[in-house]
C-alpha positions as CSV (number, residue, x, y, z in Angstrom):
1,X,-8.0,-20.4,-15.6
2,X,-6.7,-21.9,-12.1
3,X,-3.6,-20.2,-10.5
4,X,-1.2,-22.1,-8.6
5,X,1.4,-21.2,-6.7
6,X,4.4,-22.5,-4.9
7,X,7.3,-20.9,-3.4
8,X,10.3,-22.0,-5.1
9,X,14.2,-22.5,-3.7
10,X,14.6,-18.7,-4.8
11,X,11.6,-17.1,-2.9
12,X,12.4,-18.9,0.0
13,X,15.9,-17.1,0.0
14,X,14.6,-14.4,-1.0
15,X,12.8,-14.5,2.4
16,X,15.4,-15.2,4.6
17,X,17.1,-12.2,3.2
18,X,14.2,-10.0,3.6
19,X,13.7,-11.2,7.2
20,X,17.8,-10.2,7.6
21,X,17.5,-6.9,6.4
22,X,14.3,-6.3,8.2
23,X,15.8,-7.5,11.4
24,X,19.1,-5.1,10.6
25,X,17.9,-1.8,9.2
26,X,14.4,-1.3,9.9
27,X,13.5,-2.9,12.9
28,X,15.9,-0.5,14.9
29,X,13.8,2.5,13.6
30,X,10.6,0.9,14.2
31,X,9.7,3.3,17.4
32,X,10.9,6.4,15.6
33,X,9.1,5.8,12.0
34,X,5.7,4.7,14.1
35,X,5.6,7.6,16.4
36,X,7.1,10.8,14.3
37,X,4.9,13.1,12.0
38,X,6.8,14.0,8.8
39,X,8.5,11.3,6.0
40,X,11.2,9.1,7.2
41,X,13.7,9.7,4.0
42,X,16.2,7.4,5.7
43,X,13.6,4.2,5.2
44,X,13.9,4.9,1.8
45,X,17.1,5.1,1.5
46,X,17.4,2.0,3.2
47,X,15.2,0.4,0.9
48,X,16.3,1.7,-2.2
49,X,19.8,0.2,-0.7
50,X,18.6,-3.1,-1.1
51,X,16.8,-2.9,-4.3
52,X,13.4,-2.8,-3.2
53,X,12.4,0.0,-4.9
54,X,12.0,-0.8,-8.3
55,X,11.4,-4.5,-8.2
56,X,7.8,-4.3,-10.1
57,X,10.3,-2.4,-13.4
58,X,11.7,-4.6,-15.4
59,X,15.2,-5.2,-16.4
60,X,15.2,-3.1,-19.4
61,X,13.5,-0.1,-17.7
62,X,16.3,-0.7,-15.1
63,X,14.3,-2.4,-12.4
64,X,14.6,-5.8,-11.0
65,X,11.8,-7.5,-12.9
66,X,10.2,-9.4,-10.4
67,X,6.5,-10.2,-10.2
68,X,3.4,-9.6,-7.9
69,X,4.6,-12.9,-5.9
70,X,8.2,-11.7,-5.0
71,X,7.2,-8.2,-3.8
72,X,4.2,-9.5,-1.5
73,X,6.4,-11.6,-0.3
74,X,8.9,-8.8,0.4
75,X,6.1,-6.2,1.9
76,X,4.9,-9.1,3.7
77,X,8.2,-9.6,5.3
78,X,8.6,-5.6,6.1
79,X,5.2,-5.0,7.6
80,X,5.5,-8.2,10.4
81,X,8.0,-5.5,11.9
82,X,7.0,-2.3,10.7
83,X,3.7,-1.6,8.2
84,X,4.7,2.0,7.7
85,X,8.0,1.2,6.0
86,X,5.6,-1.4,4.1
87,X,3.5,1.4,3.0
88,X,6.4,3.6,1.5
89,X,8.0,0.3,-0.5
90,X,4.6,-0.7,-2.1
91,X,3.7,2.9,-2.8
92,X,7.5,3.5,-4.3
93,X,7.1,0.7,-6.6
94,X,3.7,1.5,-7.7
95,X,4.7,4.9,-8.7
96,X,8.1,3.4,-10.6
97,X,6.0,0.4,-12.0
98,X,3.1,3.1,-13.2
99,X,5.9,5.8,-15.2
100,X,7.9,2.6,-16.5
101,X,4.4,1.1,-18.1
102,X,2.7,4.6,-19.1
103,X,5.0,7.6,-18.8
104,X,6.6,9.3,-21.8
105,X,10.3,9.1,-22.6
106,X,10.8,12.8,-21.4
107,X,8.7,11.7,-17.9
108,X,10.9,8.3,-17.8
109,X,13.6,10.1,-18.0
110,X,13.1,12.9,-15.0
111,X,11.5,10.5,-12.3
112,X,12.1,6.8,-13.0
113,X,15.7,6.1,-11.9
114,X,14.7,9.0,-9.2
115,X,12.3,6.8,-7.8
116,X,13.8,3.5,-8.0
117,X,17.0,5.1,-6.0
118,X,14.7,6.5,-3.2
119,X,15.9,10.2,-4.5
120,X,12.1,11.6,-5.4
121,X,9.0,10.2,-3.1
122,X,6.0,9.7,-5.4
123,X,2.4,10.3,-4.5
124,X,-1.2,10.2,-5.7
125,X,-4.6,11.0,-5.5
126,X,-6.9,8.4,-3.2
127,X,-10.2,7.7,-3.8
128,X,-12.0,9.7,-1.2
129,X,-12.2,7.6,2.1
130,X,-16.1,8.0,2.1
131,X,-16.9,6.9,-1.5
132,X,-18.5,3.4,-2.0
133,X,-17.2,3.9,-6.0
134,X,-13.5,3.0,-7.5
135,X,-14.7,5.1,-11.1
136,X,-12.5,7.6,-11.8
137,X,-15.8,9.6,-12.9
138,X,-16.9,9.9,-9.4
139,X,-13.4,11.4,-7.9
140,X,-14.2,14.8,-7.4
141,X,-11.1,16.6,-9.2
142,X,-12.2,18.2,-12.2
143,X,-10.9,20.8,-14.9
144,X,-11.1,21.9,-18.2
145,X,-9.7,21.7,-21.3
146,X,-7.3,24.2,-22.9
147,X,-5.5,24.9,-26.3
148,X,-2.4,24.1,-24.6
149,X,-3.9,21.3,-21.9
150,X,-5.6,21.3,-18.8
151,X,-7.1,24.2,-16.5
152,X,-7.8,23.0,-12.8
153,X,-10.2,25.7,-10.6
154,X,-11.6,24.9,-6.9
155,X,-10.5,21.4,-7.4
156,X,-9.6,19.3,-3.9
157,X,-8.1,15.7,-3.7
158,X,-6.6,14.3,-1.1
159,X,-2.8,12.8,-2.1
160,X,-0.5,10.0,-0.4
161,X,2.7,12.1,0.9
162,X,1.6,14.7,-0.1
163,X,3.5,16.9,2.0
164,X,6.4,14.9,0.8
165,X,6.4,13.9,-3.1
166,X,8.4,15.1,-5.2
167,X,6.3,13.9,-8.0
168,X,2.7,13.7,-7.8
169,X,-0.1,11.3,-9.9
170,X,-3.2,13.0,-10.5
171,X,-6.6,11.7,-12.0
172,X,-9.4,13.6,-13.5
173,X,-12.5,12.2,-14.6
174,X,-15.1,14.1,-15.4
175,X,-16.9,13.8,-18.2
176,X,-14.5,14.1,-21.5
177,X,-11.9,14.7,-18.8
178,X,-10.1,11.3,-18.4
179,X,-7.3,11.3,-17.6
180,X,-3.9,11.0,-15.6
181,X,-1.6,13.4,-15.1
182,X,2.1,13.1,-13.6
183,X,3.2,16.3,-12.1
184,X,5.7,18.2,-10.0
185,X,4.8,19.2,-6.4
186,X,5.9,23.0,-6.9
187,X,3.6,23.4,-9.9
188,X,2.1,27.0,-9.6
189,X,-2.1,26.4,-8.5
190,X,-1.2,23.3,-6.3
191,X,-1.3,23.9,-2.8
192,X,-0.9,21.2,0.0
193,X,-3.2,21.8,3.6
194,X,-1.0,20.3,6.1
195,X,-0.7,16.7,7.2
196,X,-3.4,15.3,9.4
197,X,-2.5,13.3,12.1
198,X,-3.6,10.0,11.3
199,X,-4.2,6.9,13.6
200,X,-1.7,4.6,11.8
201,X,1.4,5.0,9.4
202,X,1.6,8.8,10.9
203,X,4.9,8.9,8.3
204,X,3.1,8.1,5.6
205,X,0.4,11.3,5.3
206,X,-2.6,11.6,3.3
207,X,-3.3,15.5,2.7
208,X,-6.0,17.2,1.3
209,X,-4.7,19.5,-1.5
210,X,-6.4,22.3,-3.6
211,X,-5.6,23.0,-7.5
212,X,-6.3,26.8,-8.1
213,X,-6.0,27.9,-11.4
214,X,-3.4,25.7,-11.8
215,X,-2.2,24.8,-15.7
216,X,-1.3,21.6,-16.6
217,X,0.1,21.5,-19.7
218,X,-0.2,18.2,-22.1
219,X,3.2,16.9,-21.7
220,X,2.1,15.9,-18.1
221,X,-0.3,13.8,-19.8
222,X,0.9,10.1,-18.5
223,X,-0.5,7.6,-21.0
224,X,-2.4,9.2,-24.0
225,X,-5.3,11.7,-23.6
226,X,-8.1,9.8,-22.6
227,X,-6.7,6.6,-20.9
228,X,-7.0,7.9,-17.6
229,X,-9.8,5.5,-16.7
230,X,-7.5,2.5,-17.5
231,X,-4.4,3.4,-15.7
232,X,-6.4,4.5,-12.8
233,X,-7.9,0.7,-12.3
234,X,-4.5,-0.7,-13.2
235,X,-3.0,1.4,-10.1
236,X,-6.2,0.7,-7.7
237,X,-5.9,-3.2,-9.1
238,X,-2.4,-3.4,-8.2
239,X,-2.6,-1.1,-5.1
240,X,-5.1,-3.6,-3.9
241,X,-3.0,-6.7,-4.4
242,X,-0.2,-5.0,-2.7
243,X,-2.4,-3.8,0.5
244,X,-3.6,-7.5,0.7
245,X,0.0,-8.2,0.5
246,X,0.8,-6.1,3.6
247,X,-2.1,-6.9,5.8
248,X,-0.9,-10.5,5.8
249,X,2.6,-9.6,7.2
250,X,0.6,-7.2,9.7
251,X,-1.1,-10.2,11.1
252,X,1.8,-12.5,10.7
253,X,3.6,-9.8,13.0
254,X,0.6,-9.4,15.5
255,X,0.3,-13.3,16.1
256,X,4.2,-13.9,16.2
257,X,4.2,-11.3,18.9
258,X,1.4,-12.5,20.4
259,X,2.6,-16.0,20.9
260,X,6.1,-15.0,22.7
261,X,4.2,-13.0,24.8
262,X,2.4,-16.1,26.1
263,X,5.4,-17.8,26.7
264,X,6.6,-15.4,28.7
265,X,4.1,-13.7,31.0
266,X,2.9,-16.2,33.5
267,X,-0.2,-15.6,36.1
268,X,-0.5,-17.7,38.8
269,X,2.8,-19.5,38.6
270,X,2.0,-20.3,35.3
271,X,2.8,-19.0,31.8
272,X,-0.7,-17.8,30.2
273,X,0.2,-19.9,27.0
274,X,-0.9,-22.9,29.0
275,X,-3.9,-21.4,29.6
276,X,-6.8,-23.0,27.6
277,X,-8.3,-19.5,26.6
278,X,-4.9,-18.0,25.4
279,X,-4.4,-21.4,23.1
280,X,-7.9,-21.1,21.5
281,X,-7.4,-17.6,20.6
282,X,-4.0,-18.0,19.4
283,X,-5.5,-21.2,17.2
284,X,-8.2,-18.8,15.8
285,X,-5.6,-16.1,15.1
286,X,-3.5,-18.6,12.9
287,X,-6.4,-19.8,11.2
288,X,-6.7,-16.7,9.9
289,X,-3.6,-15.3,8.9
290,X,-2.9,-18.7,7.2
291,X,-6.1,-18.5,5.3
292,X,-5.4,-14.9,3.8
293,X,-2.2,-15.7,3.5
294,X,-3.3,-18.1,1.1
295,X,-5.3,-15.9,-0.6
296,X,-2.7,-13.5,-0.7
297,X,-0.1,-15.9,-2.4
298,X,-3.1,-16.9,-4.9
299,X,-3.7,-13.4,-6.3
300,X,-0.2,-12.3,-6.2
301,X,0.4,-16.0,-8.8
302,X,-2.8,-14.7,-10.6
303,X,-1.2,-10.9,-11.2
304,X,1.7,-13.0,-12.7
305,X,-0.1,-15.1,-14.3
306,X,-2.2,-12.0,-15.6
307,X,-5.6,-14.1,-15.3
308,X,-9.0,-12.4,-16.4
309,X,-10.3,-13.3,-12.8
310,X,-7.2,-11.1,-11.4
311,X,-9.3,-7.7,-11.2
312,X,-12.3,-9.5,-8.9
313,X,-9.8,-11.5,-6.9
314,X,-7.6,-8.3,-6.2
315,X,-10.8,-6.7,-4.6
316,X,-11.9,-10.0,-2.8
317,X,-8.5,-10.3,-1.1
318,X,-7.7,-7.0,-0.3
319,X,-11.2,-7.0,1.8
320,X,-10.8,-10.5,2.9
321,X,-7.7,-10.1,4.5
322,X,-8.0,-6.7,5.8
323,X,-11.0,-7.7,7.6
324,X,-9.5,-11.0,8.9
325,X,-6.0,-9.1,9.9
326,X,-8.1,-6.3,12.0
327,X,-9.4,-9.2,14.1
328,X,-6.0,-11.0,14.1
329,X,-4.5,-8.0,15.8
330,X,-7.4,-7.4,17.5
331,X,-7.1,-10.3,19.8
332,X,-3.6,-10.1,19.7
333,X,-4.1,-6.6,22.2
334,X,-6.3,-9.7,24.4
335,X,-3.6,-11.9,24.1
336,X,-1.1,-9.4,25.6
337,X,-3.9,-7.4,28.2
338,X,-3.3,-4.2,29.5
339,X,0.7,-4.1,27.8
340,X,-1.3,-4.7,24.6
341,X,-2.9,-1.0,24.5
342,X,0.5,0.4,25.2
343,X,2.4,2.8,23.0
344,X,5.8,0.7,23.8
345,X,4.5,-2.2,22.6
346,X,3.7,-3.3,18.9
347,X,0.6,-4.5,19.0
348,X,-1.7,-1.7,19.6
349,X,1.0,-0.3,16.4
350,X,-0.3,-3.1,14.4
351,X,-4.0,-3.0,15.1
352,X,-3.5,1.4,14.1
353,X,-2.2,-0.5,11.0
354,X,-4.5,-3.3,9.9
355,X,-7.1,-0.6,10.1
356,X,-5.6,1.3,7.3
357,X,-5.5,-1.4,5.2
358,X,-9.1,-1.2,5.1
359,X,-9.6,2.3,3.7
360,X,-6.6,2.8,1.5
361,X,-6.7,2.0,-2.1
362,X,-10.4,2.2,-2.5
363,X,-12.5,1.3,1.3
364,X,-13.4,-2.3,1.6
365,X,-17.2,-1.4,0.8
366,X,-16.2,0.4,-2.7
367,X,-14.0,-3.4,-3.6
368,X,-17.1,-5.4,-2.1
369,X,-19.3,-3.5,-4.6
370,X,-17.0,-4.0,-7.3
371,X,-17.1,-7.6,-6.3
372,X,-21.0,-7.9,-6.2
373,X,-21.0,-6.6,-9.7
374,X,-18.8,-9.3,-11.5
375,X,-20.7,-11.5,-9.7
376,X,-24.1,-10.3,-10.8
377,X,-23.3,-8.5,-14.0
């Protein structure tokens, strides 16, 4: 089935108002949410504000009911200014979209409106950053089965705000073991190491926890018993779409940054933008951020669309363009010499970022395997 996309009358609005709030509420924080260790509850608050955070729910559910198309174009719009308020609107959503799809009445009830009004942070478990797999099988959180649900023992994971969620999506798949569960942080057995400090999106922490003779009972089941292997490649599917979705904005930033720049510095009596190197580099860079953003735009139609290619073109984007932005920002830091490598500017922030993209949600080399085997059966 071909996907086709245009923006219509309403996304381009839609746009203009992202870029306004962008420019209003987040962009004066952009320093302070980059630079500080610990999550920046006032972003969500200020995203939740302007109905970001539940825009992947539909109407019934209380949620805007938008598709895959209007929220990359949203996250796009955040992460030219600031990726790691980016980060905590896609990983918002996914959490609301994920309990409004599979969660039980009772779990609806306790965390969905929470979420979509910024008052709970969610988090999950990641794929380990070192695995070339995206099958739940092969995460290495494991338990067993009780009368009354699940027993964990000597189980590690590492989880996305951690130190932070309220609520917490975890996966276990081994064996019989399938499945996901949708828990609170302060459950007894679950202990949380410490944030690392990471190179990008230090707000946005990935921590390694430990589940200790920790009892989960079945009514943290989300789905039924046994789906765990679907919901987890609906959320890496959708996770990956949404990462491709951010990337883009990253490199949209980078270049947009990168061409003022050029215009302003001069060397020799002249600014550098008239120098033949700077415009080659600054053509290559566009290339490339118009080419995923293409991509982008096609994938986020073909999520709408829900087309039976969506699950191979989620994993081609999401490497394509996190490869193509880490090279747009990349020569962006050329672009801008020496003031590019500095904390006080942006782009050195936005090269930290495109990075990320390309180990979150599954690593690029887990999505290109994925990719090799729809190709080749």
């Amino acid at each position: 089935m071909e996907t086709t996309y245009q923006l219509t009358k309403k996304q381009n609005f839609f746009q203009k108002n992202i870029e306004s709030f962008v420019k209003q509420k987040i962009a004066p924080r952009v320093l302070e949410t980059d630079q500080r260790e610990g999550f920046p509850r006032e972003i969500l608050d200020q995203l939740a504000g302007n109905r970001l955070l539940g825009m992947l729910v539909s109407k019934d559910a209380g949620g805007e009911g938008a598709g895959f198309f209007d929220f990359c174009l949203a996250l796009e719009g955040i992460a030219e200014v600031c990726p790691t308020s980016a980060l905590i609107c896609a990983t918002q959503d996914m959490g609301a979209r994920i309990i409004s799809k599979e969660g039980t009445p009772d779990q609806k009830e306790a965390y969905l409106s929470k979420l979509m009004a910024g008052e709970a942070v969610f988090g999950y478990v990641l794929p380990q950053l070192d695995m070339l797999s995206l099958v739940l099988n092969d995460i290495p959180l494991s338990g067993s089965k009780e009368d009354e649900g699940f027993l964990f023992n000597d189980s590690e994971c590492t989880i996305i705000n951690g130190d932070a969620a309220d609520v917490i999506c975890l996966f276990a798949g081994n064996g019989d073991l399938a499945n996901g569960f949708l828990i609170e942080s302060g459950i007894q057995g679950l202990a949380v190491a410490e944030p690392k400090g990471m190179t990008g999106a230090e707000a946005r922490c990935m921590c390694r926890a430990v589940l200790d003779n920790c009892r989960i009972s079945k009514q943290y089941v989300l789905g039924k018993e046994g789906e765990g292997e679907k919901i987890w490649s609906e959320l890496l599917l959708e996770g990956s779409c949404l990462t491709a979705g951010i990337a883009l904005g990253i490199g949209q930033g980078a270049l947009d940054y990168a061409i003022r720049y050029s215009k302003q510095r001069e060397q020799f009596g002249l600014q550098i933008a008239k120098f033949q190197a700077v415009r080659i580099l600054l053509a290559e860079m566009a290339t490339k951020v118009e080419a995923v953003r293409h991509f982008v735009y096609k994938v986020a139609a073909a999520m709408d669309q829900n087309s039976r290619d969506r699950h191979k073109l989620c994993s081609m984007a999401k490497t394509f363009s996190s490869k193509m932005i880490m090279e747009v920002t990349t020569d962006a830091i050329q672009v801008c010499g020496g003031y590019g490598y500095m904390k006080d500017y942006p782009q050195q922030k936005m090269m930290r970022n495109a990075q990320l993209t390309q180990v979150i949600n599954g690593s690029n080399q887990s999505h290109q395997l994925a990719t090799s085997r729809w190709l080749l059966g």
